[in-house]
N, C-alpha and C positions, 0 to 999 in steps of 0.2 A: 316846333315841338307840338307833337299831337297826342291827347289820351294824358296821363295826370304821369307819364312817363317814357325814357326815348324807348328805342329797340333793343339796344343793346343793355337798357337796363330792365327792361321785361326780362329777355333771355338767360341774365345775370338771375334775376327773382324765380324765374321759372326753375331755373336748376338748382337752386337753395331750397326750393318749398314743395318740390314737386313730389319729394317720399314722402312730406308728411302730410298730405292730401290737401295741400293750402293755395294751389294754384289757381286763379282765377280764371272762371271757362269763359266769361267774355271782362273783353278790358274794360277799366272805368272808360267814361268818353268824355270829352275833355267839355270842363267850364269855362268862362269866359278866360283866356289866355293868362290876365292877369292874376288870377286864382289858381294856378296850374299846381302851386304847389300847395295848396289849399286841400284840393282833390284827393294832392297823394295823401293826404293827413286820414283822409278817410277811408284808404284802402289798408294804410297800415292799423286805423283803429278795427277794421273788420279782419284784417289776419291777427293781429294779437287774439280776440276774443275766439279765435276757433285754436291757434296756436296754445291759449289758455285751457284750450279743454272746459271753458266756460260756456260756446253753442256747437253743436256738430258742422251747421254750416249756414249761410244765408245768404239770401238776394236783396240785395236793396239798388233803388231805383230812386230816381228824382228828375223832375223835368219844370219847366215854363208853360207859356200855353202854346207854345211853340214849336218846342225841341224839348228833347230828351238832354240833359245835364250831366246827368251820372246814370252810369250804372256799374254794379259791382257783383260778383257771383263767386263767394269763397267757401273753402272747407266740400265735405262729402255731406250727399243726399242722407244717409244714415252711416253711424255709428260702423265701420270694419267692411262699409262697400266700398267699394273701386269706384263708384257714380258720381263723378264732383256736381258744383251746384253747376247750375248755368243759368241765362237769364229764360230760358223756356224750360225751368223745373215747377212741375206740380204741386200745389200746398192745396190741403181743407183749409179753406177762409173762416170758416164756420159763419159768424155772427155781420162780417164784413159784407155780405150777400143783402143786409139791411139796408145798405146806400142803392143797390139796384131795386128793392124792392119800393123805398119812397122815390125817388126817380119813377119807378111805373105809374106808382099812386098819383101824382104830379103832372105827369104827364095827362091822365084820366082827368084830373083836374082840368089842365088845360082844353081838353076835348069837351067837356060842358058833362063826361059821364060819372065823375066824381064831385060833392063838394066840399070842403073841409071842416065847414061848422054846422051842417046837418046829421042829424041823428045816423049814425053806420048802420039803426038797426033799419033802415029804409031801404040799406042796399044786402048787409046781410042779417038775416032776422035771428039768427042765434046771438047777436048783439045789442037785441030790442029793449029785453028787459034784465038787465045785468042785476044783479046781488052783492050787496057790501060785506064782507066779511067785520062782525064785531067782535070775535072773542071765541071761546071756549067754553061751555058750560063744567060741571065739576066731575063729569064722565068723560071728558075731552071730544065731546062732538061741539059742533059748529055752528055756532051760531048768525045767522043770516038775518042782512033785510033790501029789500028793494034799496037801488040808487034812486037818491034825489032827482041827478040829473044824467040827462041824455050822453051817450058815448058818442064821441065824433070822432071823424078821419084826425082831426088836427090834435084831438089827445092821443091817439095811438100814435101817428107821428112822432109826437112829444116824449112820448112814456108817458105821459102825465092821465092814463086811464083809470091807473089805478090795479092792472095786473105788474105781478110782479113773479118773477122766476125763483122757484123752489132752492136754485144753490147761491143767492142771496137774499134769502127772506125766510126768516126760521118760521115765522107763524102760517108760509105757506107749505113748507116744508111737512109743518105738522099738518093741516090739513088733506093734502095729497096724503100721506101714511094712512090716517083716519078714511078718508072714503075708499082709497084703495083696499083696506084690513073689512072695512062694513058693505062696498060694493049696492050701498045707498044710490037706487038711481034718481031720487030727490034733488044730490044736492047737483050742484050746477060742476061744470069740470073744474071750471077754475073759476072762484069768484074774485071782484076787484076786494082789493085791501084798502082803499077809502075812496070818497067819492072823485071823480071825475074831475080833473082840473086840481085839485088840489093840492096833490103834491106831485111829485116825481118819483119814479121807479124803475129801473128797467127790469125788464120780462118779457111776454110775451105778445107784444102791441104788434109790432110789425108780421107777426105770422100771421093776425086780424086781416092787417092789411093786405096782406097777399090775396088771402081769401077773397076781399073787395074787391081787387084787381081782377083776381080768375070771374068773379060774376058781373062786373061791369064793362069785362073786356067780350069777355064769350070764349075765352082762352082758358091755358092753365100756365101756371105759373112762368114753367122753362119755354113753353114755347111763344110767352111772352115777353120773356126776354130775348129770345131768339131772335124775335121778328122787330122788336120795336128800341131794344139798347144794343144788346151782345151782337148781334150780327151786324145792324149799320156803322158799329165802333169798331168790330173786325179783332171784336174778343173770341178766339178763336178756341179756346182752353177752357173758355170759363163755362161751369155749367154744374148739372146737378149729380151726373152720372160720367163717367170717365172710361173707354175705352184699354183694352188690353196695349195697345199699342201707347197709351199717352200713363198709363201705369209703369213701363218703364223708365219715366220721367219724372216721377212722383217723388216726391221727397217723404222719408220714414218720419215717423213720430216718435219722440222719445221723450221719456218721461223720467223727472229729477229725484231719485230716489235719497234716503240719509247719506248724509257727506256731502251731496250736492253732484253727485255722479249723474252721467245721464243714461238712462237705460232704453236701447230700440225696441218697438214696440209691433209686434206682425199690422202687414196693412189690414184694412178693413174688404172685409167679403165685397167682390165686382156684384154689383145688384140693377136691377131692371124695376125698378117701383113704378107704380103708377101714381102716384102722386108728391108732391114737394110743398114745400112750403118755404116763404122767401122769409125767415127769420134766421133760416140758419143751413148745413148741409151742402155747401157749394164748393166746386172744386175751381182753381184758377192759378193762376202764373204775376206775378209781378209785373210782367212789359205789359198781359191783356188790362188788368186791375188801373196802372196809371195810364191807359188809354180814357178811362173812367174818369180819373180826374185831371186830366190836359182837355178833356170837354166841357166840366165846369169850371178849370179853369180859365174858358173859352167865349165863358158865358153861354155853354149850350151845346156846342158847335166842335167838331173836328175834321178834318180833311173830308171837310164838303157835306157831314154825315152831322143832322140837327139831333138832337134827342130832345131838349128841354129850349124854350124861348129863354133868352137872356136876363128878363123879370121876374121869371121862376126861378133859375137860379139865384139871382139875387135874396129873393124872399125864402130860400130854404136856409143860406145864410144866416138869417134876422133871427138873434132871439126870440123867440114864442112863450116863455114861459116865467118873464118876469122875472121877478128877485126869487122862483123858487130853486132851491141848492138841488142839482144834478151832479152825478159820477162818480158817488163816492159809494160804493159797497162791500158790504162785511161778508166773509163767507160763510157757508154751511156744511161745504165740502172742503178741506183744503188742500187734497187730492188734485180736485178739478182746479180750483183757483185760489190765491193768495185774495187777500181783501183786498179790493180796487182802488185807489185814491192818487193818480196817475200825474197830480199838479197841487199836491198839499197844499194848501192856505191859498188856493187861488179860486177864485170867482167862478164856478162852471154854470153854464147855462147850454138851450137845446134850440137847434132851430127845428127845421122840418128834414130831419133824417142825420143830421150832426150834431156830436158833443160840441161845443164851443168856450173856449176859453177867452173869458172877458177882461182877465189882464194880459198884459205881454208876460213871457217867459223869457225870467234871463238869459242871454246868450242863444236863444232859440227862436220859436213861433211868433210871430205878435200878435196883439189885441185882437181879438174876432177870425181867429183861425178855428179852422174845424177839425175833428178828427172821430175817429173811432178802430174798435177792434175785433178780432178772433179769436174764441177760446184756446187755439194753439200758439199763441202768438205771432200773430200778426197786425201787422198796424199803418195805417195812412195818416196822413195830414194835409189839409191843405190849406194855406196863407194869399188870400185874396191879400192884403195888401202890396206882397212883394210878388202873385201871379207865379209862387210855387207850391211845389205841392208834391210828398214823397211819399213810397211805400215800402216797408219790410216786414222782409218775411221768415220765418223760422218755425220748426214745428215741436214745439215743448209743452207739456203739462208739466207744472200746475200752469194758467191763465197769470198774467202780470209776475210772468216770474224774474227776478230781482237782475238775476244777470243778462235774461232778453231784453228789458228792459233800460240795461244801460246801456247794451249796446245801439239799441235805439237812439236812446238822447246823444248820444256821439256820435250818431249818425246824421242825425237833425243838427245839432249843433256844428258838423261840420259843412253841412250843406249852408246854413244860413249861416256861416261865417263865409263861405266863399261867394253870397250873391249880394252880400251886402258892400256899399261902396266901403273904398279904406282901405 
């Protein structure tokens, strides 16, 4: 037996699911033999949730550092097209573009042209002298004072800079309105919301870093990725801008209006920018994405193509940020995203470019697995203990939406039910 089912029982599914756009454009690929029917558990958990009319459609992938594990591609690209998924369909990663962009920073690290606990504003001086945000005066302007202490690569890394993003952070929220409405060129774009090192936040750290990257490389972003991850990993999708041809591949956006309906969404204007920023705006494919992490799951390394030394990867691994509490955010939009808290009552901590969860999850991830995600929903993981590591993909707003997200955890949990002995 090959693939998580025979021929004649494909053939048997393909004719049963084929009007209602539920046929998978490539098979799963089979897990260790013993797990066969492990597999199928999780092709039937991904046709139920499109069957459900609970996602339009999804890729999910999973692999070792070795080989590819699974893969799955069910349901339609959008809402009343004829386009099913397949495993080279197009998603906005959005925020998932943040692991390529610490991978760069890391990398510069390792070159001797980055260092992580010197001042960022040595490398870019719009980061020299940052400003705390304290408060509100009783007119509603803003009150400001110099940071204590120095910004580094390794708190942007972290989150822990102290910027924080406007659709989880009401006091920056208000801020942005306030100098947007006063057009005050005083105040700073964005100032931190407390010092440096002290708490956790995420926002906009990693667009910092990109920056760092583009002036210590002598590059700009995408074609830093070209040259030094996306191209020697043979991510051939992944990038900033996307071609008419790779647009009919793209998978539609839909967004969950009341009832819990999902509504298609026009794509986004084909555009030619001149500039990017590695915090967010990336377009990519599931098979190029876990090429990404079958390299750290590699410790660096894939078919002969280095990106990162084995000690690096290790060290982005490693908590960075102590007993401070990471991952949990409330929203300001809830439009764009549900409030975030992705592993309730569990221990989240940051290394350098991953979320990390510091307990095991029942039935799922263990201890010191990494992850992170996309405003659309999408989502990685990857499990250094058991050297797996999956990705899926879906394209919904609001962000952490309830039914993307279980389809997730059933997806995760059947993957780490079928690698685990037993």
């Amino acid at each position: 037996m090959t693939g998580t089912i025979t021929r004649r029982d494909a053939l048997l599914r393909t004719a049963a699911l084929a009007s209602a756009g539920l046929v998978p454009a490539v098979p799963a690929l089979a897990l260790p033999s013993r797990k066969s029917t492990r597999s199928g558990d999780i092709d039937r958990s991904l046709h139920a949730a499109v069957a459900g009319h609970e996602i339009p459609g999804v890729v999910a992938m999973a692999a070792n550092h070795q080989s590819v594990l699974y893969e799955g591609a069910v349901g339609l690209r959008g809402a009343g097209s004829e386009a099913r998924m397949s495993a080279d369909t197009i998603f906005r990663i959005a925020s998932m573009v943040k692991l390529l962009t610490s991978v760069a920073a890391m990398q510069l690290v390792e070159r001797g042209r980055l260092k992580l606990d010197e001042p960022a504003g040595n490398i870019d001086p719009m980061l020299a002298a940052p400003r705390v945000l304290t408060g509100f005066d009783s007119g509603g302007a803003p009150q400001l004072r110099e940071a204590h202490e120095h910004l580094t690569l390794r708190n942007l890394l972290t989150h822990t800079s102290g910027l924080s993003y406007p659709l989880w952070d009401a006091d920056v929220l208000r801020y942005v309105r306030f100098a947007r409405s006063t057009k005050n060129k005083d105040l700073p774009r964005m100032p931190l919301m407390f010092e440096p090192g002290a708490k956790w936040a995420y926002g906009g750290s990693i667009d910092r870093v990109s920056r760092m990257v583009e002036i210590a490389s002598g590059q700009r972003i995408d074609r830093y990725f070209q040259d030094n991850i996306t191209g020697p990993l043979g991510m051939n999708d992944t990038g900033f801008t996307i071609t008419e041809k790779q647009r009919a591949r793209q998978a539609r956006l839909h967004r969950r209006g009341a009832g819990g309906k999902l509504m298609p969404q026009p794509f986004e204007k084909l555009e030619t920018p001149t500039s990017f920023s590695g915090g967010g705006g990336i377009y990519s494919t599931a098979q190029d994405y876990l090429r990404l992490l079958q390299a750290l799951l590699n410790g660096g390394s894939l078919d002969g193509a280095r990106i990162l030394r084995a000690e690096t990867v290790a060290q982005m691994a490693v908590n960075q940020i102590g007993n401070l509490k990471a991952g949990v955010m409330k929203t300001t939009n809830p439009a764009l995203s549900n409030d975030v808290d992705f592993f309730p009552g569990t221990r989240l901590r940051w290394g350098l470019g991953h979320m990390i969860n510091a307990d095991a999850m029942p039935g799922g991830r263990r201890a010191g697995s990494l992850t992170w995600a996309g405003l659309y929903n999408t989502y990685y993981w990857i499990d250094p203990s058991t050297r797996v590591a999956g990705v899926i993909m879906m394209q919904i707003l609001p962000f952490a939406d309830r039914l993307a997200l279980k389809v997730y955890r059933e997806f995760e949990h059947g993957i780490c039910r079928a690698v685990r002995p037993g």
